[in-house]
C-alpha positions in Angstrom: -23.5 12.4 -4.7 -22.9 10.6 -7.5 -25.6 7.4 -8.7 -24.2 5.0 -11.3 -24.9 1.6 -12.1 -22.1 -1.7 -12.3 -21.1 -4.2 -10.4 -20.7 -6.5 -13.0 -17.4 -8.8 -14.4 -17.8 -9.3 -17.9 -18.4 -7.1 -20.6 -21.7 -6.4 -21.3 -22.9 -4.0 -24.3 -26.5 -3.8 -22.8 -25.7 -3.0 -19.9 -23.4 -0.2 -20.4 -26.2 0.7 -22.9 -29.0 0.8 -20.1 -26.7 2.5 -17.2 -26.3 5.2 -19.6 -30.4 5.1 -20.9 -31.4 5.4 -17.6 -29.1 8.7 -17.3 -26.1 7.4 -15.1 -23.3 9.4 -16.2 -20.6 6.3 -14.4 -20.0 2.9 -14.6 -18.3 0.3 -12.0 -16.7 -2.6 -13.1 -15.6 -5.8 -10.5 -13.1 -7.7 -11.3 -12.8 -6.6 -15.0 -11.4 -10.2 -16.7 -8.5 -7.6 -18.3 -5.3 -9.7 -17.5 -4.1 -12.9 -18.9 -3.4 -15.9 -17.2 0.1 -15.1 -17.3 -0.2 -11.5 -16.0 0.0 -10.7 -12.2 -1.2 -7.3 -12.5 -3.2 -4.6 -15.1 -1.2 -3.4 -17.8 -2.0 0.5 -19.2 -2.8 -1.2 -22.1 -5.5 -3.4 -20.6 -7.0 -0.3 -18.4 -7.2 2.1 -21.5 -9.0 -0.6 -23.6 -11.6 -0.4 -20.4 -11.7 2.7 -19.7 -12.5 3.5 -23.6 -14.6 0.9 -23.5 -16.7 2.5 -21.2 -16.8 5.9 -22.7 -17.8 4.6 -25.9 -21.8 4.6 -24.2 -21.2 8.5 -22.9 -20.0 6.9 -19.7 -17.3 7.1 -17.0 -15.4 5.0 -15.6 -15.7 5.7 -11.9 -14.0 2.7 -10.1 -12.5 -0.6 -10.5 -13.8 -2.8 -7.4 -11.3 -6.2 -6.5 -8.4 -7.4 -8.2 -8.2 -11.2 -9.6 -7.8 -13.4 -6.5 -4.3 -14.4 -7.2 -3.0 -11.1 -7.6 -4.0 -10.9 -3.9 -4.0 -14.1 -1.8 -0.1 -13.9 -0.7 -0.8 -10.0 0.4 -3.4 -11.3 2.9 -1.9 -15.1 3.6 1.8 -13.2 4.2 3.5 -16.2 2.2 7.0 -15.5 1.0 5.9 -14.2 -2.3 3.8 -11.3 -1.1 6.3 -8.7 -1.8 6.3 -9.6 -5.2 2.7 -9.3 -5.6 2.9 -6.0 -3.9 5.5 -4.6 -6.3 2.7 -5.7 -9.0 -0.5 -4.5 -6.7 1.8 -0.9 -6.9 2.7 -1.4 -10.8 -1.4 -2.1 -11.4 -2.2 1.7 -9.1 0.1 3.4 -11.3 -1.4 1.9 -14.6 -4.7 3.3 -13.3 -3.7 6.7 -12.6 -1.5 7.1 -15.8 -5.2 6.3 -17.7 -7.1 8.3 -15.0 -9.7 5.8 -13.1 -9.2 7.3 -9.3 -10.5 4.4 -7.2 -9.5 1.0 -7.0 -12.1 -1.1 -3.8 -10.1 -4.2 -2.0 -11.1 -6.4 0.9 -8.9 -8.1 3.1 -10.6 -11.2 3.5 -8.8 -14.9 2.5 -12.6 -16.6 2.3 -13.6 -13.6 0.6 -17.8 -12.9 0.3 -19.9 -15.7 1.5 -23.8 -16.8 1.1 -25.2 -20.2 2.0 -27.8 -19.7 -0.9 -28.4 -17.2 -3.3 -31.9 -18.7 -4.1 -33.7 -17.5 -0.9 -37.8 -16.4 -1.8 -38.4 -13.2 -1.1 -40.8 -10.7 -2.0 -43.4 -11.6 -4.9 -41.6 -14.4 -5.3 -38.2 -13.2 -6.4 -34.8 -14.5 -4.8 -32.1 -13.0 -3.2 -28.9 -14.1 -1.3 -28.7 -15.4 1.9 -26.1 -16.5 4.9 -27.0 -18.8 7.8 -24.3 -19.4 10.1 -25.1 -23.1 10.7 -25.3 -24.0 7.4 -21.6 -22.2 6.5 -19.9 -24.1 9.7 -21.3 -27.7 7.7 -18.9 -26.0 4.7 -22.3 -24.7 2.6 -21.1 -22.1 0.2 -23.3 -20.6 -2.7 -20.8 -18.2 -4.2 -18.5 -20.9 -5.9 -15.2 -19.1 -6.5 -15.2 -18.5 -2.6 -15.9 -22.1 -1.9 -13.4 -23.4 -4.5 -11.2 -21.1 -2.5 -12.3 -22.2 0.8 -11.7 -25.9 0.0 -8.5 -25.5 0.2 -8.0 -23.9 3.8 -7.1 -26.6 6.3 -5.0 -28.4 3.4 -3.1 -26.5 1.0 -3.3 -23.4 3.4 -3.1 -23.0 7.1 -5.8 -20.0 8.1 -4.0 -16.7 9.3 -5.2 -15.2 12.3 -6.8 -12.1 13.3 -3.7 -10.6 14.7 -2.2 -12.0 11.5 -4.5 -10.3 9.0 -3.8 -6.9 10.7 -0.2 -7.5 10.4 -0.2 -8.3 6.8 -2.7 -5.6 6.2 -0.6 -3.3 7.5 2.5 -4.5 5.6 0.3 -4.1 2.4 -1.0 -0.5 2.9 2.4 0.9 3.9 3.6 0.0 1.2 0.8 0.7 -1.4 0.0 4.1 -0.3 3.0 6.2 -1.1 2.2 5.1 -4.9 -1.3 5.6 -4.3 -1.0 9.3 -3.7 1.7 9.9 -6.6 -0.8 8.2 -8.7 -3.8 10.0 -7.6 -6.1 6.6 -6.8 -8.1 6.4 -3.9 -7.5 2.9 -2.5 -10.6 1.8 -0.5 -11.9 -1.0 1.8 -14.8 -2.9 2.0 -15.9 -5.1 4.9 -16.0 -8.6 5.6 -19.3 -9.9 4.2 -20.9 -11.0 7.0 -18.8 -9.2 9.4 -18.2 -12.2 11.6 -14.8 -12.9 13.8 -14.9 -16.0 12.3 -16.7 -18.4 9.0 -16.2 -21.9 8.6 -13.2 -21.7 11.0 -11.2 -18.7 9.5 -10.9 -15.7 11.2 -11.8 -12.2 9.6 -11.3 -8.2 10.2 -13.2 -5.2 8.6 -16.4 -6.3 10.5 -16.7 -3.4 12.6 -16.4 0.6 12.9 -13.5 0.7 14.9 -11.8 -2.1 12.3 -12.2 1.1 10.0 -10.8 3.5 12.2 -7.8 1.0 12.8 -7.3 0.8 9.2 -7.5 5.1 8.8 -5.0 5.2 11.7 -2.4 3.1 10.0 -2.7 4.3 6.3 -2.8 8.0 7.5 -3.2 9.3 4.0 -6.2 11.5 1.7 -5.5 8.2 -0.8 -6.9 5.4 1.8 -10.6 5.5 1.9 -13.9 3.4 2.7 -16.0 1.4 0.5 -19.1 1.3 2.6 -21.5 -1.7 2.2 -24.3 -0.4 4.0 -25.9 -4.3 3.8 -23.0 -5.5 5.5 -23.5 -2.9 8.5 -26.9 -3.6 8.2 -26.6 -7.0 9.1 -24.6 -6.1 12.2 -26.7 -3.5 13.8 -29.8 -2.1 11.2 -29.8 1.2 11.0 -27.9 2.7 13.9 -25.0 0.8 12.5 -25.1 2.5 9.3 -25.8 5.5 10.5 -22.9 5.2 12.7 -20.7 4.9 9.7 -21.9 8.1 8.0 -21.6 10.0 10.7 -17.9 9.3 12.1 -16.6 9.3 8.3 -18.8 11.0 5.7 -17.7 14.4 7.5 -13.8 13.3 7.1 -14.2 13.0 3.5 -13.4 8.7 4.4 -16.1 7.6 2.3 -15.7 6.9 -1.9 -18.5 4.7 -2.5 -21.8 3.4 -0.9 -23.2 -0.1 -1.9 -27.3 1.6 -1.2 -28.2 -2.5 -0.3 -30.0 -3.7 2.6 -31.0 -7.1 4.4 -33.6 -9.0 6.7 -32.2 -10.8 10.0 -29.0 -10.4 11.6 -25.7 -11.4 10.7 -26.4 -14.9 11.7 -29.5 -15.4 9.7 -30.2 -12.8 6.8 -31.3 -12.6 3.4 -30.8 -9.8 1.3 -33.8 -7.4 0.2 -35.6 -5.3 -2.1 -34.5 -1.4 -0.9 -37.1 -0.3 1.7 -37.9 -4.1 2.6 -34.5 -4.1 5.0 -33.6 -2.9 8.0 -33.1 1.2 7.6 -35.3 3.6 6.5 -33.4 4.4 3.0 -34.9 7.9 2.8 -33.3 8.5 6.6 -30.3 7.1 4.9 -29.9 9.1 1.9 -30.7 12.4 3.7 -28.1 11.4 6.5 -25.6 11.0 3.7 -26.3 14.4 2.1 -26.4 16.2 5.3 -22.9 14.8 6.2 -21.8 16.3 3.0 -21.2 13.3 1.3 -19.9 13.8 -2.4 -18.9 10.3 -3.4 -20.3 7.4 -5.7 -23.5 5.8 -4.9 -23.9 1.8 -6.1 -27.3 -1.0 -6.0 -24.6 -3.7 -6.0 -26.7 -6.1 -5.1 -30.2 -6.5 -6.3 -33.2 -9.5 -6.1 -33.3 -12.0 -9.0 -36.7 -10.9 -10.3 -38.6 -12.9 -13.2 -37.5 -13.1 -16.4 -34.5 -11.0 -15.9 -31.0 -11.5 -17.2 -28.2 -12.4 -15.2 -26.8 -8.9 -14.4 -30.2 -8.1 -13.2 -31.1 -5.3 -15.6 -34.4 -4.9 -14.5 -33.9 -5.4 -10.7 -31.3 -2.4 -11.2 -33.1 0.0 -13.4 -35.7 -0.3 -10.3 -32.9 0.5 -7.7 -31.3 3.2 -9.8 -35.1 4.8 -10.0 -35.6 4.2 -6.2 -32.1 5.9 -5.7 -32.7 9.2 -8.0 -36.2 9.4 -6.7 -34.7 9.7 -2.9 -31.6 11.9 -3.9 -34.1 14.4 -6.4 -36.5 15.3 -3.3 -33.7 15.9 -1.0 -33.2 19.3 -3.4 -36.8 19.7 -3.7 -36.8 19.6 0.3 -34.1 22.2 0.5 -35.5 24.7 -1.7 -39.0 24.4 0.0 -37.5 25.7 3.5 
């Protein structure tokens, strides 16, 4: 198991600087702004500057999590111009294999995360991010690229189906995956955030297990993989949920990347959470994960606002990557007491 520090879309000297201070030897980038307006998909040129980018703080560049939106939209809405954003989708996993960064995270998801405030109090007074299924049906959306996007459902777009997801899901990964595995990049799926069949009036998929083992059955490749949100899970079932996960794909090799993030409440009601404040028992967690043999990337993603701190969060995270390291350095103390 690997423990790095990330999640962030900008470039961001002190952060780099403090993920590699704190001893993380990777970094995560989402949605890197590395294309023009112009370009449809990342150029070599624009995934080398990154990548060296990164290793200029002693760093790796593990994974690349979400594409810009409108590299994507089409692939999920099915619209007559998805093949051509395929044929770019491929061009972009080829540019990241010829530099060398292995795993490229995607969603499936046309309404994309969603939090009806990311303000919520919670403990000592910091905030976190929140969902309320009442308040998202009234159109309340906190993230504002995914209500900017939402706006337009109902009017400029009619909302695909379920059945119609899967199909153009499928469509997508058949044709991805062949390229994947000549490029050597691990393309992997996170779910729905908050796994519900339907927000606001749009339906979703990747809210479940068996979503998952859908998805494995009809990539049937080494290169399709799972980026498991363990909050997301979370919210659906607390810890027997998660652990659920872990143990039907951990031992398959399935799993690339953990978001370590938890929540209070259920998927209709929840607010996000400081690690041990949630609904598993993180240590239970993390020794589930090494017992399954689990070898991949470990990630806070989310973490509380707490005072005072910047806008990536780099205190809230240098507390999660410490929490994290604790947990993962006793479970080889623990072995080597037996």
């Amino acid at each position: 198991m690997k423990i790095i520090l990330g999640a962030i879309k900008e470039f961001n000297d002190d952060a780099l600087l403090m993920a590699r201070q704190l001893g993380s030897e990777g970094f995560h980038f989402n949605t890197p702004p590395i294309a023009t307006s112009d370009e449809d998909y990342w150029t070599v040129r624009a995934l080398k500057w990154l990548k060296e980018y990164t290793e200029k703080f002693e760093l790796k560049l593990e994974m690349i999590e979400n594409v810009p939106i409108r590299f994507m939209e089409a692939i999920m809405l099915g619209t007559p111009d998805r093949d051509q954003k395929i044929d770019n989708y491929i061009k972009t996993v080829r540019n990241m294999g010829e530099v060398g960064i292995p795993i490229l995270g995607h969603h499936f998801c046309p309404t994309w995360a969603w939090r009806t405030s990311i303000r919520e109090p919670a403990r000592g007074g910091a905030f976190v991010s929140a969902f309320n299924s009442k308040a998202a049906e009234s159109g309340i959306n906190a993230y504002a690229a995914s209500a900017q996007h939402m706006a337009r459902f109902g009017k400029e777009i009619e909302p695909p189906t379920a059945k119609e997801l899967w199909k153009n899901y499928e469509y997508f990964i058949k044709a991805v995956i062949p390229e994947a595995e000549k490029a050597g990049v691990k393309l992997i799926v996170h779910p729905s955030d908050p796994p519900l069949e339907r927000v606001a009036g749009v339906d979703r998929i990747f809210i479940s297990c068996e979503d998952f083992e859908r998805a494995e059955k009809i990539a049937k490749s080494d290169a399709w993989g799972i980026n498991f949100c363990m909050g997301t899970f979370s919210q659906l079932g607390g810890e027997e949920a998660v652990m659920e996960v872990i143990n039907k794909f951990v031992p398959k090799g399935k799993v690339h990347m953990v978001h370590f993030r938890d929540v209070q409440g259920t998927v209709d009601d929840f607010k996000e959470c400081f690690p041990g404040d949630g609904r598993y028992d993180p240590a239970k967690i993390m020794y589930a994960l090494y017992k399954n043999g689990y070898k991949g990337l470990i990630l806070d993603d989310h973490v509380p606002f707490i005072n005072n701190d910047t806008r990536w969060g780099h205190t809230a995270r240098a507390n999660v990557f410490g929490y994290l390291n604790g947990m993962k350095n006793m479970l080889k103390y623990y072995e080597n007491s037996k």
